[in-house]
N, C-alpha and C positions, 0 to 999 in steps of 0.2 A: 753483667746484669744490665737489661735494658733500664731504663728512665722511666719512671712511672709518670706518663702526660695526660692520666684524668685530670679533670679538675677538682678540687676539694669537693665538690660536694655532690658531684659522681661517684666519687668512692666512701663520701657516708652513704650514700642512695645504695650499693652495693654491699655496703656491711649492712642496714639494715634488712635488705632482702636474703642475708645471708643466717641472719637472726632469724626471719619470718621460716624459714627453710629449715632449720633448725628443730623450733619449734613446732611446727605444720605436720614435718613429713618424717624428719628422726627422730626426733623424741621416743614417738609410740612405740617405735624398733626395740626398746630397752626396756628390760624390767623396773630400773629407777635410774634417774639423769639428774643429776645434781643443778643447783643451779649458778650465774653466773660461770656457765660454760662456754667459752670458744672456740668455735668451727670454721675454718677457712675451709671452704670447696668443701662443705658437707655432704653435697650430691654426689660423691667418691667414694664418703664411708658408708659399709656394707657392714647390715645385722645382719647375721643369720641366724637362727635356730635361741636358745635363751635355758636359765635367765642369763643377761645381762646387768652388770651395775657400774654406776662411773659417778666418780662423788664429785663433790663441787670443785669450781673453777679451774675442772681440767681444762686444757688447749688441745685442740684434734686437729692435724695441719694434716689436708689429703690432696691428691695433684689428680691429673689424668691418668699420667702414667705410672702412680704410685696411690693406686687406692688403701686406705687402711679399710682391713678386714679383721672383723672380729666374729668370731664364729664357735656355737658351741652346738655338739651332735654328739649324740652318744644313746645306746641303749638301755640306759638304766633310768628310773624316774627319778623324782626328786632328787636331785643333782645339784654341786654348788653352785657351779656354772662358774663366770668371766664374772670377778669383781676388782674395779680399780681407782681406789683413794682418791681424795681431794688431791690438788693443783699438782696434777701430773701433766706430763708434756709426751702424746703421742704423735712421733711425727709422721711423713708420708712414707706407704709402704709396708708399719709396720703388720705385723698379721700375728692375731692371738686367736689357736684354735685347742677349745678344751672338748676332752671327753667325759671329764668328772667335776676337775675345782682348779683353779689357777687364781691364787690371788694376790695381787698386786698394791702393795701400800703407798700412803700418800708420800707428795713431794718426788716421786719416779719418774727417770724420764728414759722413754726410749727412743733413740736414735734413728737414722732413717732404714729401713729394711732389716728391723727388730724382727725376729722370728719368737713365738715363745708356746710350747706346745707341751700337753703332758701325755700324749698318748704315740705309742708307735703308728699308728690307723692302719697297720697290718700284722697279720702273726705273723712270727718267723719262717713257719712252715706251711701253713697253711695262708696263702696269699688272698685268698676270699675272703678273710675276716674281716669285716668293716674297721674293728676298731682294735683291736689286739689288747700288747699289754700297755694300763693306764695306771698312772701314780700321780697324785697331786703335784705341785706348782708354788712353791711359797716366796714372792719375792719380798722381801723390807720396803721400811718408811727410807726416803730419802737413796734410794739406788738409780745408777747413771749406768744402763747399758749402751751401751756403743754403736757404733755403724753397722749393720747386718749381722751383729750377733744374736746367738742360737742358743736357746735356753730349751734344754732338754726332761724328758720327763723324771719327773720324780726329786729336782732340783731346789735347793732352798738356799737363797742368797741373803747374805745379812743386812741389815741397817748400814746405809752408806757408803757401800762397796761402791766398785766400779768394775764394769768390764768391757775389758779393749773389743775396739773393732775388729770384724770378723771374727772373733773369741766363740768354738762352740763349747755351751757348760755342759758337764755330764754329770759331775759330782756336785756338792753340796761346796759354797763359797761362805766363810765365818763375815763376819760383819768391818766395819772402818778396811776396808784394804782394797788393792788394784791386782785383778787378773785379767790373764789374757792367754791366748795360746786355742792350741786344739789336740786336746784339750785342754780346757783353761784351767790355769794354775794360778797361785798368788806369788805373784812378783816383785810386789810393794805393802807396806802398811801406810797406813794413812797416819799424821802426824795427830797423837790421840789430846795436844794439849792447844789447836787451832779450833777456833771454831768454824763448823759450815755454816754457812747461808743457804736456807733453803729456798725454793720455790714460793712456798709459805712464806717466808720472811718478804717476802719481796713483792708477793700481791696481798701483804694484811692488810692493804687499805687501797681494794680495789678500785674504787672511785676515783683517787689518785694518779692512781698507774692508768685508767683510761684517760683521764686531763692530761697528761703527759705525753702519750700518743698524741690523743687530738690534735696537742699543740706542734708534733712533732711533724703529723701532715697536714697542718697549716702552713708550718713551713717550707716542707719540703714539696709542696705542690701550687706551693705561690706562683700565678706568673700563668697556670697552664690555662690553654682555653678550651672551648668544644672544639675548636675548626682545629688547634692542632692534636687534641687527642684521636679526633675522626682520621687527621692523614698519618698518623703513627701507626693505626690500623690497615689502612690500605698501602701506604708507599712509608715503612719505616725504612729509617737511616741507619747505615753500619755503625757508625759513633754512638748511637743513643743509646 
C-alpha cells in the first residue's frame, strides 16, 4: 500500500467534499438514507431503479474498479425492494439486485464482490423473460458474508452466521454458525456462550469513533506537505 502524502487538511477538505457528494447527488437516488452515513468514492455507487433503504451509520466503500451497485427492477408494483439496517459495512463491488424484497438486517457486513440477488432474471426456458422466477432474500442482524460470496434466491440466513469466501448459498443457513462451500453447508457452530461485538457496539458513540480517526490522521499524516503530496502524484516512488 502506497503512503498517503496529503496533508492533514487536504484530506479533511476531501472527506468533506465527499459529505457534500453524499448529500447533493446520492441521497435523492434512495427511497430513505439514514443518517450519519459513510461514503468513500460515493461517485462509484450506483441506484438504480427503487425503493431503496439503508438505515443509519452504514459505511459504503466503492473504488473505480469495484463500483457498488444496488439495483431493484422488476415488473410488479408496490414491491419491497433493497432494504438494509443500521451500521452495516458495504464494501467495494458489492452488487444487490432485487426483483421483489431482499432484506438485510442491521450490523451486516458484506465483503468485497458480495453478490446477493433473489431472482433468476431469466426463465429456464424461455430465455426472453426479463425476470423469471423470484423468491425473497432474508438476511439477519449481525451476518458476516465473505469475499465474493453469492446469496441466492429465495435464501434466508440467520442471525450471526458467517459465510466463507467464494461460498454460493442456495439453501436457507440456521443462525450463530460458519458455512462455506458450493454449495454452502455449515461447517462450524459458533461458540453460543462468547459474546459478539457488533458493528453497533463499536460505533454507539459515534462522536468518539470520529475523534479517534481525526487523531489517528493527525498522526499519521504529520510531516506531509503540498510540494510533496503534488510530486507523489507526478513522479511517485517505488518504496512509498
Amino acid at each position: 500500500m502506497r503512503k498517503d502524502h496529503r496533508p492533514y487538511f487536504i484530506k479533511k477538505a476531501y472527506n468533506r467534499f465527499q459529505k457534500f457528494y453524499l448529500k447533493k447527488f446520492l441521497k435523492p437516488e434512495f427511497e430513505t438514507l439514514g443518517h450519519g452515513i459513510h461514503a468513500i468514492k460515493p461517485w462509484h455507487v450506483e441506484v438504480f431503479g427503487g425503493p431503496v433503504r439503508v438505515g443509519s451509520f452504514t459505511t459504503i466503500i466503492a473504488s473505480p474498479d469495484a463500483r457498488v451497485r444496488l439495483c431493484v427492477w422488476s415488473d410488479k408494483k408496490d414491491i419491497h425492494g433493497i432494504e438494509i439496517g443500521d451500521y452495516c459495512l458495504i464494501c467495494p463491488g458489492t452488487r444487490i439486485s432485487a426483483a421483489e424484497k431482499i432484506v438485510i438486517g442491521a450490523n451486516t457486513m458484506m465483503a468485497n464482490g458480495v453478490y446477493i440477488t433473489d431472482s433468476d432474471w431469466h426463465d429456464l426456458y424461455d430465455r426472453s423473460m426479463p425476470i423469471g422466477i423470484t423468491k425473497p432474500v432474508i438476511i439477519g442482524d449481525n451476518v458476516w458474508l465473505g469475499d465474493s460470496a453469492i446469496i441466492g434466491k429465495g435464501v434466508t440466513i440467520g442471525n450471526n452466521s458467517i459465510i466463507g469466501a467464494g461460498s454460493v448459498v442456495v439453501k436457507d443457513i440456521p443462525e450463530n454458525c460458519i458455512a462455506a462451500g458450493n454449495p454452502a453447508r455449515v461447517v462450524r457452530q459458533l461458540d453460543p456462550e462468547r459474546k459478539i461485538v457488533t458493528r453497533g457496539d463499536w460505533l454507539s458513540d459515534p462522536k468518539e469513533v470520529g475523534r479517534q480517526f481525526d487523531l489517528l490522521d493527525r498522526d499519521l499524516l504529520r510531516g506531509n506537505t503540498v510540494f510533496g503530496w503534488l510530486r507523489s502524484l507526478v513522479a511517485p516512488r517505488h518504496r512509498d
